[in-house]
N, C-alpha and C positions, 0 to 999 in steps of 0.2 A: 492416522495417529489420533487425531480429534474429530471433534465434531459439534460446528459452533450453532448454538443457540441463541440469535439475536433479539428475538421476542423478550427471552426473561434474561439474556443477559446470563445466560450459563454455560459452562463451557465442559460436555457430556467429555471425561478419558477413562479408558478401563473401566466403565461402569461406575464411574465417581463422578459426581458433579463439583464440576472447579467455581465458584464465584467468580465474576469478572465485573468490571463496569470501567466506565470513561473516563477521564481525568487527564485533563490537561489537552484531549483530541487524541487520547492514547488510551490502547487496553493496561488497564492494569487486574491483575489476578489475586486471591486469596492466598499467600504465601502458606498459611497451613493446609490447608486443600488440597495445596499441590504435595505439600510433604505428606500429610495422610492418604495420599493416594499410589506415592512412590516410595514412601520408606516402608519399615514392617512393626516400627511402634504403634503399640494401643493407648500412644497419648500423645497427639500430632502435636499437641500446644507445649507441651512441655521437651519435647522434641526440639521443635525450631526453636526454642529458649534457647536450649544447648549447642545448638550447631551455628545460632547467632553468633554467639561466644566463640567459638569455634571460629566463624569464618573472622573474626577481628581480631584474636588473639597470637590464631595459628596459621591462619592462612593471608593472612595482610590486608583481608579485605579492607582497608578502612576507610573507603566510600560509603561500606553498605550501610551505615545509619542515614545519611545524605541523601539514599537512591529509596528507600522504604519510607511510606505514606500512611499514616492511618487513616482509612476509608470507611466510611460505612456502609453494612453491605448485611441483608438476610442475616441472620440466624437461622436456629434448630428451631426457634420457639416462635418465627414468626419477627421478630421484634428488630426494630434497625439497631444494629453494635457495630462499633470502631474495629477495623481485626487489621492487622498487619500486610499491605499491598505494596506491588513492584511489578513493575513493567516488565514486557516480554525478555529481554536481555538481562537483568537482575537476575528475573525467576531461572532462565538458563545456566547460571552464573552459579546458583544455588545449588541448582539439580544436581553438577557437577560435581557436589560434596557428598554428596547423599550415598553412603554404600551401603546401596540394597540391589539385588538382581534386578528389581523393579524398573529401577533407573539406568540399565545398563541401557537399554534400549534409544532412549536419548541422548546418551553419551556418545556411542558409535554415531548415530546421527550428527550430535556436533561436531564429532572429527570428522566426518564425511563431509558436511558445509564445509567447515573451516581447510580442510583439503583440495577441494574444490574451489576456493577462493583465491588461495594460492597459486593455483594450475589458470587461474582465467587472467590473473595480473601477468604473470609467464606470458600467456598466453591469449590474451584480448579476444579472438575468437570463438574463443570455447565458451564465453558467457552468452555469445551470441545464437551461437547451436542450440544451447541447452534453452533459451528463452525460447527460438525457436519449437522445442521439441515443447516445451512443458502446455505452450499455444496451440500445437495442434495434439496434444492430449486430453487437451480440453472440449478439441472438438471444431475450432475458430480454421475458416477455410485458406489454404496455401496462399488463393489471391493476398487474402485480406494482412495474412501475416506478413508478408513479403513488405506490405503499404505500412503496417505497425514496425515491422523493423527497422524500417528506414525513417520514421516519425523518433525512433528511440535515438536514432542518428545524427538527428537532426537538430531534437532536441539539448544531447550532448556538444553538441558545436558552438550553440547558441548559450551554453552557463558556462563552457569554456570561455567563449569569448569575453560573455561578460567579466568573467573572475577576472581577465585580464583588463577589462576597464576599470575597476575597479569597485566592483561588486561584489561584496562578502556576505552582507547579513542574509539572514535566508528570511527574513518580511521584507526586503527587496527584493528576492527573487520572486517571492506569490504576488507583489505589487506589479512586479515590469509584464508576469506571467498574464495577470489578471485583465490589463492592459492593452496585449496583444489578443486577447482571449474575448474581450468587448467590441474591441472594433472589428475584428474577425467576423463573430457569428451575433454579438446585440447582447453577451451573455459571458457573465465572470464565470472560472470554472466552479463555483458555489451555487450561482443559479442555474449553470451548466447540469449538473449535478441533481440538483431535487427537480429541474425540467424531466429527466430520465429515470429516477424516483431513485434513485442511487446514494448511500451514505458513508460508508466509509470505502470501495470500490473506485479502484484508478476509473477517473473518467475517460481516459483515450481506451482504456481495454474496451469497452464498451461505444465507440465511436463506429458511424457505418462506414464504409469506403470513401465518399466524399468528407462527410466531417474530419476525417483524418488528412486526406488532401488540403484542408483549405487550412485547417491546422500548420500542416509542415510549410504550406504556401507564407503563414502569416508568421512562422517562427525562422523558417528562411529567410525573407524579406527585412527582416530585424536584423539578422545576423550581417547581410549588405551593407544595408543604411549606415550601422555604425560601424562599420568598417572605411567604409567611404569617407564617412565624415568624423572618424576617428573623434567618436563618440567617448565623452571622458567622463565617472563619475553617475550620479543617482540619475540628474536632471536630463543629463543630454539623454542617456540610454532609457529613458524614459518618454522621451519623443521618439528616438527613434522606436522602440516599441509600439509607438501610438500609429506612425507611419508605415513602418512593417504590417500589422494589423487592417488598417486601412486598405492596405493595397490587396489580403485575403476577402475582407469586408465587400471590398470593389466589383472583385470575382464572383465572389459569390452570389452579388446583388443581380450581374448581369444573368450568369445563370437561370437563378431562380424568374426573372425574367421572361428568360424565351421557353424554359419548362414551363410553367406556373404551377411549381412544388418548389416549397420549402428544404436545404439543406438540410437544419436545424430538425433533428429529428427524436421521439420521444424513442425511439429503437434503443433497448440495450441487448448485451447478451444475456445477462440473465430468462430477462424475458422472450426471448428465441431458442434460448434453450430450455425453456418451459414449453413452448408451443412443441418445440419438435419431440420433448419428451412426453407429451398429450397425444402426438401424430403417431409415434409409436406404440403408445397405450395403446389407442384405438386398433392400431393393425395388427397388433396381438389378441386383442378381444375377437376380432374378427375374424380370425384365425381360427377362436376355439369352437 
């Protein structure tokens, strides 16, 4: 459907360049861009005026001034200007209004998610197939998925539980994350992260076989401890974090020990699947 451009920050659809850029640690999009690219007026700006109006008047949006940011971002002329931005669920939110054939295509897509969303709370399972499926569409080997599904497993036990000690805000959860994440491997998942040159990219998708083990070792071990000790609250789940980790840390330490290799590894996927699509080049050249 897309095709992202990280370098400048542009996001290539149907042969239109959508504006994009960061704010807040989230994409946010050019709101006309996207309507001059899916509706059929020859005046985008005066366009989304009207269907602003629209979505407040007539269709009850009355978040959307709340959810829309004025960003600056490129122009035609070169020159930085203010233009009207929204985050990935806004602009979906928008799309939705839009009748043009153009946008049919999104639309059947969002009934397809949002149908599918439906079928996997039914159905718990079926989120799991499908994760499975989209991982080795990618290319990512049966071993390794089989070790990432049960890290996803894992890691849902462990913010269950939390939620039930009483853990809600989500800068506790990257605090307690960050915690088990340190004493584990020496490394918050932020330095985790630009270690493997990674920026906005799950870091476990990108995790080799043992990273992933020592991972679910130090997020299981967490989930124990406060169990056991009926962990209540920021402080206590926060030791126990620290000791969950610890005891992956522990493992790990001795391993790399009797190997003398490093767990902690600059490997991602992207960068293997660069190499293997280089290994390919080459054996098609050599072909010809």
């Amino acid at each position: 459907m897309n095709t992202l451009e990280t370098n400048n920050h542009l996001v290539v659809f149907r042969n239109k360049k959508i504006r994009r850029t960061l704010h807040n640690n989230e994409w946010y999009f050019s709101i006309i861009d996207v309507v001059g690219a899916l509706s059929e007026s020859s005046n985008s700006r005066r366009y989304w005026t009207d269907l602003k109006r629209q979505l407040v008047e007539k269709e009850y949006f009355s978040e959307l001034y709340e959810k829309i940011v004025q960003l600056k971002m490129e122009a035609p002329d070169g020159k930085m200007r203010e233009t009207d931005c929204a985050n990935t669920e806004t602009v979906f939110r928008v799309i939705q209004s839009i009748p043009s054939p153009k946008a049919e295509p999104f639309k059947r897509w969002l009934a397809k998610v949002g149908y599918e969303r439906v079928q996997e709370i039914e159905d718990p399972e079926l989120a799991s197939k499908r994760a499975r499926a989209i991982y080795k569409a990618k290319g990512y080997p049966d071993n390794w998925i089989e070790k990432r599904m049960r890290s996803i497993a894992i890691r849902d036990e462990l913010t269950e539980e939390w939620q039930q000690r009483g853990i809600h805000e989500q800068k506790e959860y990257a605090i307690l994350t960050a915690e088990i994440s340190k004493a584990a491997f020496g490394l918050t998942p932020a330095e985790y992260k630009k270690h493997k040159n990674l920026k906005r990219e799950n870091l476990r998708d990108h995790m080799t076989d043992l990273e992933l083990i020592f991972s679910m070792l130090g997020e299981a071990s967490t989930t124990e401890i406060a169990r056991n000790k009926d962990s209540q609250g920021f402080d206590e789940n926060l030791n126990a974090a620290q000791e969950g980790g610890n005891i992956a840390g522990n493992a790990r330490r001795e391993l790399e020990s009797k190997t003398g290799r490093p767990v902690v590894s600059k490997q991602n996927y992207l960068r293997l699947e660069k190499q293997a699509n280089k290994k390919l080049k080459g054996k098609n050249n050599d072909k010809k």
